[in-house]
C-alpha positions in Angstrom: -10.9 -30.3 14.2 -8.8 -27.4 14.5 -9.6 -24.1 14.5 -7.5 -23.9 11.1 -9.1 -26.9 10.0 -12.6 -25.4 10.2 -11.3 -22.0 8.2 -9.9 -25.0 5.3 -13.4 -26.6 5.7 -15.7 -24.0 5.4 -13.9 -21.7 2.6 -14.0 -25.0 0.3 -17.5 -25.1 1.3 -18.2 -21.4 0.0 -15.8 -21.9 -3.1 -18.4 -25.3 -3.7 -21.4 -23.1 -3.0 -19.8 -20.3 -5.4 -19.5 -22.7 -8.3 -22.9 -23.6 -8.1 -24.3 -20.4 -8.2 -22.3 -19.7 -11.3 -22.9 -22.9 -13.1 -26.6 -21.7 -12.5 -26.0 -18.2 -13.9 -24.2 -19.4 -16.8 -26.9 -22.0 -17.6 -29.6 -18.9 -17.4 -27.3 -17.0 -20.0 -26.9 -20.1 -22.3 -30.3 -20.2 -22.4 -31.3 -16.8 -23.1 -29.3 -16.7 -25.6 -27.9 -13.5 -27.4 -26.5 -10.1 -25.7 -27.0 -12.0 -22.1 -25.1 -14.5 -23.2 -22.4 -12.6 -24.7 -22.5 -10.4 -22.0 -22.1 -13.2 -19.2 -19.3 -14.3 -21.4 -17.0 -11.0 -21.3 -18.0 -10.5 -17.5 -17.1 -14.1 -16.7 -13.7 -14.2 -18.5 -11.1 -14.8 -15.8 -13.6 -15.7 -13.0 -12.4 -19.4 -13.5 -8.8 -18.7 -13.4 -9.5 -16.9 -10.2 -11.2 -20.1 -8.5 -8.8 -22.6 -9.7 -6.4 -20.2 -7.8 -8.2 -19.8 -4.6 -9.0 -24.0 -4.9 -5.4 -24.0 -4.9 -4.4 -21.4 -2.5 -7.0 -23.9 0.1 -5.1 -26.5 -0.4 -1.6 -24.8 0.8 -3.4 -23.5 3.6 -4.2 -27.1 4.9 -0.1 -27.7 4.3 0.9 -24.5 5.4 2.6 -23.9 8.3 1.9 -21.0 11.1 4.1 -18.5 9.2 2.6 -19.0 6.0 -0.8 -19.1 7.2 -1.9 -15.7 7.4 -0.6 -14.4 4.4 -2.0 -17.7 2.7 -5.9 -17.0 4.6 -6.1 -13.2 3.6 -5.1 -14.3 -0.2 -8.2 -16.8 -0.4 -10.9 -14.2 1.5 -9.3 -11.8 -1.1 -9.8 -13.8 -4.2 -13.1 -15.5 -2.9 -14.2 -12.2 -2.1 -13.7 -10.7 -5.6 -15.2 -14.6 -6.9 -18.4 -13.5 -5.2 -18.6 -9.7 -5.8 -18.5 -10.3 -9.4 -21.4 -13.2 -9.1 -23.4 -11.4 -7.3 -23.6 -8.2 -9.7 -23.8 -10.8 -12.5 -26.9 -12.0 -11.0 -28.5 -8.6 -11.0 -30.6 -7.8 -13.9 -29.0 -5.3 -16.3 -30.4 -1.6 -16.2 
């Protein structure tokens, strides 16, 4: 396995990890019901446009070739970044 193989590899991985953890976080607002969920609801709009892009953006990195590559790899840690940013301050309890 290349080394560009392994970046492929384990961004899916965190992108399959990141949809877990918000399938969990949308199943804890579901069930409490209310302003949480209505709240998870307005912070979550757009959040699965953005990983339907960065599934895809993987997919043209394991077709890309060396000039495309880098531009291609900052654009999913970008987008995955935001992805997790914005789970991980859903996941805090509100103040």
């Amino acid at each position: 396995m290349s080394h560009d193989d392994a970046y492929v590899t384990k961004m899916q991985k965190k992108i399959d990890e990141w949809r877990e953890a918000f399938a969990t976080l949308q199943t804890k607002a579901e069930s409490a019901g209310g302003d949480a969920k209505v709240d998870f609801h307005k912070r979550a709009e757009g959040l699965a446009s953005k990983a339907e892009v960065v599934t895809t953006k993987i997919a043209e990195l394991r077709l890309a070739g060396k000039e495309q590559w880098d531009g291609l790899k900052r654009e999913v840690g970008k987008i995955y970044g935001e992805l997790r940013t914005t789970t991980d301050r859903m996941a805090r309890p509100a103040r």
